[in-house]
Biopython code that builds the backbone (N, CA, C, O; Angstrom):
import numpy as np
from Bio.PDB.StructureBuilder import StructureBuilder

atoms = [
    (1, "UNK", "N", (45.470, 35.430, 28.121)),
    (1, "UNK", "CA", (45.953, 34.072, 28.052)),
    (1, "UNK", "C", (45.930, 33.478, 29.453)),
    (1, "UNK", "O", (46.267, 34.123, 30.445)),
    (2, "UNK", "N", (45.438, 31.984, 29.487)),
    (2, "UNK", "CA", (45.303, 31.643, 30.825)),
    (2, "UNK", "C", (46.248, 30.619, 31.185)),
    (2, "UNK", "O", (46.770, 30.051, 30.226)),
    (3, "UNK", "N", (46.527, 30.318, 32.118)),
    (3, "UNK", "CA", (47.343, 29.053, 33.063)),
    (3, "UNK", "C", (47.034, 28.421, 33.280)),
    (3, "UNK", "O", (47.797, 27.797, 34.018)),
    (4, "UNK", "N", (45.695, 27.723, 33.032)),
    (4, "UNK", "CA", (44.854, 26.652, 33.563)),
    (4, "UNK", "C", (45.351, 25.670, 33.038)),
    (4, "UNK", "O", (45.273, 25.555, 31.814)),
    (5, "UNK", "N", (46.007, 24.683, 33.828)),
    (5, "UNK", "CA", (46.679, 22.862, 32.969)),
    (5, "UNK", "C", (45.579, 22.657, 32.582)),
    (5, "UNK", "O", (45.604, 22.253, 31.419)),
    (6, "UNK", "N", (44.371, 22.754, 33.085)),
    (6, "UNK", "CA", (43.551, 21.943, 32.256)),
    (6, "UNK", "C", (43.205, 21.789, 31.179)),
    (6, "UNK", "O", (42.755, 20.798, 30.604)),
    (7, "UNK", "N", (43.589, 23.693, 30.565)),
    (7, "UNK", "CA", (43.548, 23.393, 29.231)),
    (7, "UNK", "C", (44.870, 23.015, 28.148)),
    (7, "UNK", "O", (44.586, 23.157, 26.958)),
    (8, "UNK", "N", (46.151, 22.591, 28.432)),
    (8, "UNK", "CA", (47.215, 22.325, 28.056)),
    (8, "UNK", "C", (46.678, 20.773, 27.185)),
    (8, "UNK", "O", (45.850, 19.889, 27.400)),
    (9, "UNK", "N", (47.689, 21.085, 26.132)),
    (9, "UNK", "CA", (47.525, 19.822, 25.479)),
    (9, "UNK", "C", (48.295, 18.274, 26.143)),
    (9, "UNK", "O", (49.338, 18.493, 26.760)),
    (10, "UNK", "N", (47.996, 17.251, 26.084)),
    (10, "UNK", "CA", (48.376, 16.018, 26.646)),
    (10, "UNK", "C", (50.145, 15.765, 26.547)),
    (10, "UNK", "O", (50.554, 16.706, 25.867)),
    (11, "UNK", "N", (50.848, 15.240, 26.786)),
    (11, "UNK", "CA", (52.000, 15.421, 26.481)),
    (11, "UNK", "C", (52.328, 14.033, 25.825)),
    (11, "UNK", "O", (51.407, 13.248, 25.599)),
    (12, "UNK", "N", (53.516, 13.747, 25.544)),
    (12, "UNK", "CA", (53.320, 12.994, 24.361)),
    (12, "UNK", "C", (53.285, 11.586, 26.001)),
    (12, "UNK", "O", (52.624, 10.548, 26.001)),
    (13, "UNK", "N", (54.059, 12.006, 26.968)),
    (13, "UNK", "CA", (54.006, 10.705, 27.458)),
    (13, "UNK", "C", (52.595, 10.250, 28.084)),
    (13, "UNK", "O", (52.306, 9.076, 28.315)),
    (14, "UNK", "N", (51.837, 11.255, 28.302)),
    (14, "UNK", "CA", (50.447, 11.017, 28.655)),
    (14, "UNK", "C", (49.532, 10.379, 28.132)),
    (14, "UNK", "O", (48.587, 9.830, 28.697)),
    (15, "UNK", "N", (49.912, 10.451, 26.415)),
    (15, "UNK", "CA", (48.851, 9.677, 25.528)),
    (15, "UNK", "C", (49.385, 8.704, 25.771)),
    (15, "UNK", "O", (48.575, 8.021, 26.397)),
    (16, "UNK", "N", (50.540, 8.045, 25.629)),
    (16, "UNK", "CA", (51.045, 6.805, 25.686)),
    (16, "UNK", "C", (50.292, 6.075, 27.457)),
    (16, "UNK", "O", (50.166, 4.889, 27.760)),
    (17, "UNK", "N", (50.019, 7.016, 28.094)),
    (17, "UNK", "CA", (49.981, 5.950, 29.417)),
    (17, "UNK", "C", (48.350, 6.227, 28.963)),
    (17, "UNK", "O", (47.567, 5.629, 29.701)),
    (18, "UNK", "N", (47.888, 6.803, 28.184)),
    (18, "UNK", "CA", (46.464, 6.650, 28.044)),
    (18, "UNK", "C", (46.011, 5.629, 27.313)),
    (18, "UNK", "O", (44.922, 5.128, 27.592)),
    (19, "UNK", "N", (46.769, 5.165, 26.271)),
    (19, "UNK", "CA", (46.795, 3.802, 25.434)),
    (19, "UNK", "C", (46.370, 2.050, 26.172)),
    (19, "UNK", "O", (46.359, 1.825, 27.382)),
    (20, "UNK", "N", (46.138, 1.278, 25.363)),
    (20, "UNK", "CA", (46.186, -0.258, 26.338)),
    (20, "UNK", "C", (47.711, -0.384, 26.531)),
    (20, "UNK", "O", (48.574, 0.142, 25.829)),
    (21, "UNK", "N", (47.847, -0.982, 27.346)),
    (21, "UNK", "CA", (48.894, -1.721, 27.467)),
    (21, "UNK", "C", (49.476, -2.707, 26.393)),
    (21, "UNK", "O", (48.950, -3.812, 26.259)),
    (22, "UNK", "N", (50.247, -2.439, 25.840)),
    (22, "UNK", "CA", (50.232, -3.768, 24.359)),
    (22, "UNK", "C", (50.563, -4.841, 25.085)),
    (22, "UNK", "O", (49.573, -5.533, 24.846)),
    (23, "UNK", "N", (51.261, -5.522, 25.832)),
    (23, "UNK", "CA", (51.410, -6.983, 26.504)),
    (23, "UNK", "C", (50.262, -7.188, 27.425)),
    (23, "UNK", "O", (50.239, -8.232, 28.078)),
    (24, "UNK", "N", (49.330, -6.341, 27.552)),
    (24, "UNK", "CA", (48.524, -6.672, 28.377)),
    (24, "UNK", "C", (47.137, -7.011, 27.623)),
    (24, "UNK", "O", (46.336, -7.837, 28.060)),
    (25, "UNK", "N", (46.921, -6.136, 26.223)),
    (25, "UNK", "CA", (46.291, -6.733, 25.342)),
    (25, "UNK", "C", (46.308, -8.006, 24.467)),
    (25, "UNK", "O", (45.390, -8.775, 24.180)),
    (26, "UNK", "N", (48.041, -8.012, 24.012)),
    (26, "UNK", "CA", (48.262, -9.365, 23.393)),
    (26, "UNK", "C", (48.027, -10.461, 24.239)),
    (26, "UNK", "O", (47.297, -11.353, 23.806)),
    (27, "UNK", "N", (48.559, -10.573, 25.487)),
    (27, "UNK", "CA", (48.180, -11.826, 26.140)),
    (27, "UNK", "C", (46.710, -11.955, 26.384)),
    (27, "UNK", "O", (46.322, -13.108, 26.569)),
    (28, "UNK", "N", (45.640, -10.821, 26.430)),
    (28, "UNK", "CA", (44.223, -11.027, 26.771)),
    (28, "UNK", "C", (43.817, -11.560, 25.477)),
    (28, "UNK", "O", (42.955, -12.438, 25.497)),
    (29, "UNK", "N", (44.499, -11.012, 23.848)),
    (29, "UNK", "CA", (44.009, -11.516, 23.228)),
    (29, "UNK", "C", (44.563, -13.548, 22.517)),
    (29, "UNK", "O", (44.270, -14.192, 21.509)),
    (30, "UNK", "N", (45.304, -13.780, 23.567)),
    (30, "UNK", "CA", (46.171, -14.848, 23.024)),
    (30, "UNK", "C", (45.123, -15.620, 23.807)),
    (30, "UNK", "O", (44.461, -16.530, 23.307)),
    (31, "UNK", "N", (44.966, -15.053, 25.536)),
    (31, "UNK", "CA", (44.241, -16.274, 26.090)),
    (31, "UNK", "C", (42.590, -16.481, 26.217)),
    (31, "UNK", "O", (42.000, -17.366, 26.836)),
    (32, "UNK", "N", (41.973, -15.267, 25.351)),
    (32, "UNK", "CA", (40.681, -15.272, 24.646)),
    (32, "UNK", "C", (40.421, -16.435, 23.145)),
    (32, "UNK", "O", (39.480, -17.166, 22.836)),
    (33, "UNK", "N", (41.585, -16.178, 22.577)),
    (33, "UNK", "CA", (41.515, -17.027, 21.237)),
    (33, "UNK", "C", (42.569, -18.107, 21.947)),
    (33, "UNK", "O", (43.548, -18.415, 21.266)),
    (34, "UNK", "N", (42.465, -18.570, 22.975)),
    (34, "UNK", "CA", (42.984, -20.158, 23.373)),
    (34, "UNK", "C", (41.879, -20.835, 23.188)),
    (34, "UNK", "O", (41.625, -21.753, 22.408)),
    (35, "UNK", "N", (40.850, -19.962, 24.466)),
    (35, "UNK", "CA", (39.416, -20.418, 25.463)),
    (35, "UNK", "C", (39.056, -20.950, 24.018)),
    (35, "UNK", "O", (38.949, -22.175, 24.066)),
    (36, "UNK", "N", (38.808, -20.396, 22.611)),
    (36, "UNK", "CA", (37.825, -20.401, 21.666)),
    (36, "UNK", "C", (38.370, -21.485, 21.138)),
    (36, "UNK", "O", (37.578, -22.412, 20.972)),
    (37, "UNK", "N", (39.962, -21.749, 20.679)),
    (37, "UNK", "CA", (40.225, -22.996, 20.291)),
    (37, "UNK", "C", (40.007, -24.111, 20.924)),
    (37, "UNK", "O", (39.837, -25.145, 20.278)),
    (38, "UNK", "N", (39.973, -24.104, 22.201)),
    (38, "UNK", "CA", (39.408, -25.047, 23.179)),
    (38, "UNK", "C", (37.854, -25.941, 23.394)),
    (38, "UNK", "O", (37.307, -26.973, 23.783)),
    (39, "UNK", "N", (37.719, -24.750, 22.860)),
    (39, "UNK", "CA", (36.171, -24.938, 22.246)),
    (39, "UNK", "C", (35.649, -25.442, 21.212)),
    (39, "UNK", "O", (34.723, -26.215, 20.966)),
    (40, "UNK", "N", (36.534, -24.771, 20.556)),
    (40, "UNK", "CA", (36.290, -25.636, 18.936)),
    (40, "UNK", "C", (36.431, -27.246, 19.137)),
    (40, "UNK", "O", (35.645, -28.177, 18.957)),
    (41, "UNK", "N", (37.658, -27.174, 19.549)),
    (41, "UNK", "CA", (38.193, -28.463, 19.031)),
    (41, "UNK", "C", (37.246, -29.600, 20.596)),
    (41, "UNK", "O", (37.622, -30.722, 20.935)),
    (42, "UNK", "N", (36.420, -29.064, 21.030)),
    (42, "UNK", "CA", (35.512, -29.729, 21.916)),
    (42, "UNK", "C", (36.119, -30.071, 23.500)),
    (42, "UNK", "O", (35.494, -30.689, 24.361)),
    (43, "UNK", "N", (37.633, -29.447, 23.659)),
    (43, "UNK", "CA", (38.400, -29.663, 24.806)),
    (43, "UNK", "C", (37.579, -29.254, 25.852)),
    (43, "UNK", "O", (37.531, -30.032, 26.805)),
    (44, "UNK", "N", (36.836, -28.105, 25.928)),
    (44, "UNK", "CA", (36.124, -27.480, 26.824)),
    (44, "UNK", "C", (34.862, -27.399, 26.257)),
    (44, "UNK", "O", (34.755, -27.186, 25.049)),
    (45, "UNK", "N", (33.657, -27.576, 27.142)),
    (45, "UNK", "CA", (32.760, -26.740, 26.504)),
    (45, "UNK", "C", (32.620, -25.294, 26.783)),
    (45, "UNK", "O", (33.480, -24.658, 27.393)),
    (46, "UNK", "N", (31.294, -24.678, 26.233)),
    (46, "UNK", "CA", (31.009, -23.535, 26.371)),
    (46, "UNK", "C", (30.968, -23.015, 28.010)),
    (46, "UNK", "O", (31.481, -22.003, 28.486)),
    (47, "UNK", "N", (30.353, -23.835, 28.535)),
    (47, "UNK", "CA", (29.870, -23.746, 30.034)),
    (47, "UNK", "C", (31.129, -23.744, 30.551)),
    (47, "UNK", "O", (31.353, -22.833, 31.348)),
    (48, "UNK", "N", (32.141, -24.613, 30.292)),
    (48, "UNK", "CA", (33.492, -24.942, 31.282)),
    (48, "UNK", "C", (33.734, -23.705, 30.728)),
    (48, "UNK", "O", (33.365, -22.880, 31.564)),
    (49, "UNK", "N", (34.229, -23.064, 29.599)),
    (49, "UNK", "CA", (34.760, -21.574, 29.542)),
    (49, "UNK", "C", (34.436, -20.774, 29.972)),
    (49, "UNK", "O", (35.339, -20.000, 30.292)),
    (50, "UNK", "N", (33.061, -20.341, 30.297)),
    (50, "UNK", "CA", (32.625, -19.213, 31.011)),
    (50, "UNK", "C", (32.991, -19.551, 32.057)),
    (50, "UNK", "O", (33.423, -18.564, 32.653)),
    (51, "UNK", "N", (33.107, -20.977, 32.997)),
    (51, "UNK", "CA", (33.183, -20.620, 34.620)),
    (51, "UNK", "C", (34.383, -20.575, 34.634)),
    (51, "UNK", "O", (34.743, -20.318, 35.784)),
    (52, "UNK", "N", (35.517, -20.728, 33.726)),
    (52, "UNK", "CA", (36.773, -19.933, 33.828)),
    (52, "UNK", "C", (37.340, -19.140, 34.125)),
    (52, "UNK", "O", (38.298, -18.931, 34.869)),
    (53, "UNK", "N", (36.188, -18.182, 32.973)),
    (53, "UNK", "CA", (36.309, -16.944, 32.970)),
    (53, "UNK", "C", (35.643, -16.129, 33.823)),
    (53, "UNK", "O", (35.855, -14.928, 33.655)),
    (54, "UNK", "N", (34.768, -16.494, 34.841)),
    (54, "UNK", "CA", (34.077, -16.136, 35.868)),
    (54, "UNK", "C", (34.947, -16.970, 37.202)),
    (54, "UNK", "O", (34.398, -16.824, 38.295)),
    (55, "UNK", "N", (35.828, -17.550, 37.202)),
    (55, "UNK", "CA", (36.915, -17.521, 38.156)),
    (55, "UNK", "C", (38.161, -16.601, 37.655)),
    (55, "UNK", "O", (39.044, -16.254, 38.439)),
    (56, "UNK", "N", (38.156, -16.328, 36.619)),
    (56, "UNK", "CA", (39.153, -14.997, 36.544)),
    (56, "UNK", "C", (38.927, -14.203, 36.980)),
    (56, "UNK", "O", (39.766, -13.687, 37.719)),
    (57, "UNK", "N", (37.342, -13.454, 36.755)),
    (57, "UNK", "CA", (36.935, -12.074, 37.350)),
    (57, "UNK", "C", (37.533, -12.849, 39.196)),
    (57, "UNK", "O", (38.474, -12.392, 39.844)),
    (58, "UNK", "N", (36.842, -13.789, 39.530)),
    (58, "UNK", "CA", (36.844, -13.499, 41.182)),
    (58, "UNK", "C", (38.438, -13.546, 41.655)),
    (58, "UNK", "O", (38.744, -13.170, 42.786)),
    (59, "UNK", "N", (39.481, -14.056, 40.669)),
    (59, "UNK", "CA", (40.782, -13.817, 41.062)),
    (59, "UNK", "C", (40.755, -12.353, 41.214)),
    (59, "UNK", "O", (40.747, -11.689, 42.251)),
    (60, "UNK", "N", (40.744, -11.989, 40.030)),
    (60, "UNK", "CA", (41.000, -10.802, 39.720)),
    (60, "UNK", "C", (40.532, -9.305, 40.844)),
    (60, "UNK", "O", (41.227, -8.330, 41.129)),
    (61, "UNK", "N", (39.280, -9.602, 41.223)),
    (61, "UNK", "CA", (38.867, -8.503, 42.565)),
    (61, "UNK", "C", (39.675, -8.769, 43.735)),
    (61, "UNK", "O", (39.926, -7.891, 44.560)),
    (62, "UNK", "N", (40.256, -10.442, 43.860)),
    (62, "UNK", "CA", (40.929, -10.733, 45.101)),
    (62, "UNK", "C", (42.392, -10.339, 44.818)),
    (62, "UNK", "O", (43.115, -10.049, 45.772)),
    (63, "UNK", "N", (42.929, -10.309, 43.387)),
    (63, "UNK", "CA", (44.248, -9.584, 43.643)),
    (63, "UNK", "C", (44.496, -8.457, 43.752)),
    (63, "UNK", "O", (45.352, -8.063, 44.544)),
    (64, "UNK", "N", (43.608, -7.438, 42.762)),
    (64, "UNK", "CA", (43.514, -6.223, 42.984)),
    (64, "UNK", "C", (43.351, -5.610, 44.585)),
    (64, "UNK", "O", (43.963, -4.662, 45.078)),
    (65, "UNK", "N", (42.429, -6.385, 45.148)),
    (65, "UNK", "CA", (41.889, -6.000, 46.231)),
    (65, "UNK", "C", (43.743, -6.058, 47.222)),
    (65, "UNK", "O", (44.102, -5.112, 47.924)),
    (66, "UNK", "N", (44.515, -7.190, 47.045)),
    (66, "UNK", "CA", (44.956, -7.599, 47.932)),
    (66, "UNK", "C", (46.877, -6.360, 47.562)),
    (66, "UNK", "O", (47.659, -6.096, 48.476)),
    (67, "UNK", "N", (47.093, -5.884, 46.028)),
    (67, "UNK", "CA", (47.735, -4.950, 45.836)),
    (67, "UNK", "C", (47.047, -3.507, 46.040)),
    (67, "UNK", "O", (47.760, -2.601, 45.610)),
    (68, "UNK", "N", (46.263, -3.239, 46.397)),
    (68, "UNK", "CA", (45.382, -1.873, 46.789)),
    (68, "UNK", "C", (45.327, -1.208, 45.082)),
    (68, "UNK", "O", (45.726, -0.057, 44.905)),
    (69, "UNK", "N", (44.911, -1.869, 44.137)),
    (69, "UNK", "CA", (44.562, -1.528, 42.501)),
    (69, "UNK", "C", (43.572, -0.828, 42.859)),
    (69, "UNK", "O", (42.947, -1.035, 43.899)),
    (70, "UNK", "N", (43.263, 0.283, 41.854)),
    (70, "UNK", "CA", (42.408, 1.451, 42.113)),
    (70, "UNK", "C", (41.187, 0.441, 41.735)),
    (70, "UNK", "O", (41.230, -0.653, 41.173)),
    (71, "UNK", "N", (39.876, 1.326, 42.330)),
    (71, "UNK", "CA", (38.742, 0.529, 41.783)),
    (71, "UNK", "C", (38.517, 0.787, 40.196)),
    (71, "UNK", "O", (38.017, -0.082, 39.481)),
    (72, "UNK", "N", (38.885, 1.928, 39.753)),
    (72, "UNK", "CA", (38.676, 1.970, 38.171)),
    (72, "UNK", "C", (39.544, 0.958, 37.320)),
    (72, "UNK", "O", (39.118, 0.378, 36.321)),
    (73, "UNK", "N", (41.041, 0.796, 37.937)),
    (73, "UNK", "CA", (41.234, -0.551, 36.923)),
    (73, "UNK", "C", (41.106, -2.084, 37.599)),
    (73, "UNK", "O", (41.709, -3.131, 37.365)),
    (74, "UNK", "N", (40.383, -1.844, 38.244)),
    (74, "UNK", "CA", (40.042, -3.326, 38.509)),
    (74, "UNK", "C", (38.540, -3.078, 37.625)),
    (74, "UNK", "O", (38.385, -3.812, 36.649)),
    (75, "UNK", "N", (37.660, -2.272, 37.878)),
    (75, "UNK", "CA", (36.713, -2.805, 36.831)),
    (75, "UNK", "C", (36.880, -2.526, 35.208)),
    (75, "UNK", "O", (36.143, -3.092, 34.400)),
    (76, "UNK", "N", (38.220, -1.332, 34.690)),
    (76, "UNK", "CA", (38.275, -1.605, 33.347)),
    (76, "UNK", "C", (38.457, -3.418, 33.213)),
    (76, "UNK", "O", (37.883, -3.911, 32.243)),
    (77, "UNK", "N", (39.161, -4.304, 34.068)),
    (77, "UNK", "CA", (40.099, -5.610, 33.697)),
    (77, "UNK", "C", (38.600, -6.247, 33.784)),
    (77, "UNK", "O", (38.544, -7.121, 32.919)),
    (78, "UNK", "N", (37.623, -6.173, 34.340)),
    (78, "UNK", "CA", (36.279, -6.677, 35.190)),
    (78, "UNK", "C", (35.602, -6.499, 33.812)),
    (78, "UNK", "O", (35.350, -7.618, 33.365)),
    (79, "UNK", "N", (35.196, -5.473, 32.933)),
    (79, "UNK", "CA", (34.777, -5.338, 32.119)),
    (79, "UNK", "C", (35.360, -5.757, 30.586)),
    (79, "UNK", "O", (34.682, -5.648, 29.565)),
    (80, "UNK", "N", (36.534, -6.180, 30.620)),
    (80, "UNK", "CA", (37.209, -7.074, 29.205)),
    (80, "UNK", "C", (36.879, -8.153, 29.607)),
    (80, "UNK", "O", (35.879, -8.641, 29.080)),
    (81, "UNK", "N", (37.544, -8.891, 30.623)),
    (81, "UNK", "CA", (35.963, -10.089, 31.104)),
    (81, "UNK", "C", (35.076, -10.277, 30.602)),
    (81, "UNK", "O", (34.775, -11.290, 29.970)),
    (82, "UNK", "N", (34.398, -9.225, 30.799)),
    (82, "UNK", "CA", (33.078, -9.843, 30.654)),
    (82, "UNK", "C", (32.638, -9.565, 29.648)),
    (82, "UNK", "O", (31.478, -9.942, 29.480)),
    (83, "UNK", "N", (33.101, -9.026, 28.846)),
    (83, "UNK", "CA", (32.906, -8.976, 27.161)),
    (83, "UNK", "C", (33.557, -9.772, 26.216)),
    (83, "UNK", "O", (33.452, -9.877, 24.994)),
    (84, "UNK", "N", (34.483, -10.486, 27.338)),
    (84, "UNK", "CA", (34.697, -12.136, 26.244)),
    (84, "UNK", "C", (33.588, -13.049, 26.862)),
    (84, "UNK", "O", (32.823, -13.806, 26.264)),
    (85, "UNK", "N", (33.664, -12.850, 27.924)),
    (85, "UNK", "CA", (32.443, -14.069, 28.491)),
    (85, "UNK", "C", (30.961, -13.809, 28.022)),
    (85, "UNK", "O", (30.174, -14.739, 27.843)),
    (86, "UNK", "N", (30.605, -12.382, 27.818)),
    (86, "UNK", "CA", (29.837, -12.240, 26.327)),
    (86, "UNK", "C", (29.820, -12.867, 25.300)),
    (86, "UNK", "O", (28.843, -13.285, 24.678)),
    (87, "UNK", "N", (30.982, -12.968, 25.059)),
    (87, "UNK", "CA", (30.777, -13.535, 23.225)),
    (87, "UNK", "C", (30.689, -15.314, 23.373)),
    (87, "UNK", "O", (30.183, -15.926, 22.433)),
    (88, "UNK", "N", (31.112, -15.952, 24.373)),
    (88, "UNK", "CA", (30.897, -17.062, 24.731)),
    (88, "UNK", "C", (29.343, -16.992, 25.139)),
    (88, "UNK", "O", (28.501, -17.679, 24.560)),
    (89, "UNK", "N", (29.152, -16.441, 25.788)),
    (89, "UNK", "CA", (27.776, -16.816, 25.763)),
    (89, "UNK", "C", (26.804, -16.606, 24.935)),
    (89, "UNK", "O", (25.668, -17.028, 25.149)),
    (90, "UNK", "N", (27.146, -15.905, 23.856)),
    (90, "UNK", "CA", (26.192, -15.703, 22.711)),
    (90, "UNK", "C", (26.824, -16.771, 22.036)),
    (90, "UNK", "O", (25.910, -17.371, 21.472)),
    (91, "UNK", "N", (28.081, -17.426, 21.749)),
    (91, "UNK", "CA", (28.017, -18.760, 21.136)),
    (91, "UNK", "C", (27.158, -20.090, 21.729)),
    (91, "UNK", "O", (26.718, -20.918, 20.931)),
    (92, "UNK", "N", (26.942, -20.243, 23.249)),
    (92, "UNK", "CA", (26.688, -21.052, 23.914)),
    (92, "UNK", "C", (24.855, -21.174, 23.451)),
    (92, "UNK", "O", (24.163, -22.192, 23.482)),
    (93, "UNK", "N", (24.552, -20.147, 23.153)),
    (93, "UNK", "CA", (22.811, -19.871, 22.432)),
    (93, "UNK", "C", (22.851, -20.827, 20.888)),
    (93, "UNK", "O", (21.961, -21.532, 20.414)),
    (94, "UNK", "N", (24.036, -20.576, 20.433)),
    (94, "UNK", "CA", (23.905, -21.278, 19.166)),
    (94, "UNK", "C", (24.750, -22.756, 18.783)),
    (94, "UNK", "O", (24.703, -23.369, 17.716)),
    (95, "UNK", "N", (25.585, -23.124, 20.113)),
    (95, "UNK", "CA", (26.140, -24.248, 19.836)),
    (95, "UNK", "C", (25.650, -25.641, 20.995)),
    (95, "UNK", "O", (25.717, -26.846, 20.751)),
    (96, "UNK", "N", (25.191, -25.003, 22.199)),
    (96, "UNK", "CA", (24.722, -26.069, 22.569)),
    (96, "UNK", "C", (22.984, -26.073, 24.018)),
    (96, "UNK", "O", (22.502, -27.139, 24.401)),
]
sb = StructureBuilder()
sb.init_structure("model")
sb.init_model(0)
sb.init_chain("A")
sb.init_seg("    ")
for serial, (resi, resn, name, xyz) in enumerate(atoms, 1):
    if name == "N":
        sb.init_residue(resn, " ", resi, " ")
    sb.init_atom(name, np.array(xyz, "f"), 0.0, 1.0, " ", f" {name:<3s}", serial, name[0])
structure = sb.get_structure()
């Protein structure tokens, strides 16, 4: 029998810090389905949403950068970005 942690199972509080953040998801998903109502209803266009959301990313490297945030979660936050600014831009192909 060996001692190696590595092979120990996760503990229960480990999965939990392995999880999203739930307030950090609900609000990404509250202010993803704003951008889109915004859109709909013609407040913004497509274009004004993406450069939104492409001034979020550049907040976002400048705050991280400026609390010393590891580079892995500054680009997990870098990469939900840009997979809403994805889906805007695959609407932007079909709406204007």
């Amino acid at each position: 029998m060996s001692n190696d942690p590595s092979n120990a199972s996760p503990t229960p509080q480990q999965m939990r810090d392995l999880e999203p953040d739930a307030h950090g998801q609900a609000a990404l998903l509250l202010a993803e389905s704003i951008l889109h109502a915004l859109v709909e209803t013609k407040t913004l266009t497509t274009a004004e949403a993406l450069s939104v959301i492409q001034t979020t990313c550049e907040i976002k490297v400048e705050v991280a950068e400026e609390a010393g945030e590891s580079q892995g979660r500054m680009k997990q936050s870098l990469a939900l970005l840009r997979a809403i600014s994805a889906s805007f831009a695959v609407d932007a192909e079909f709406t204007e």
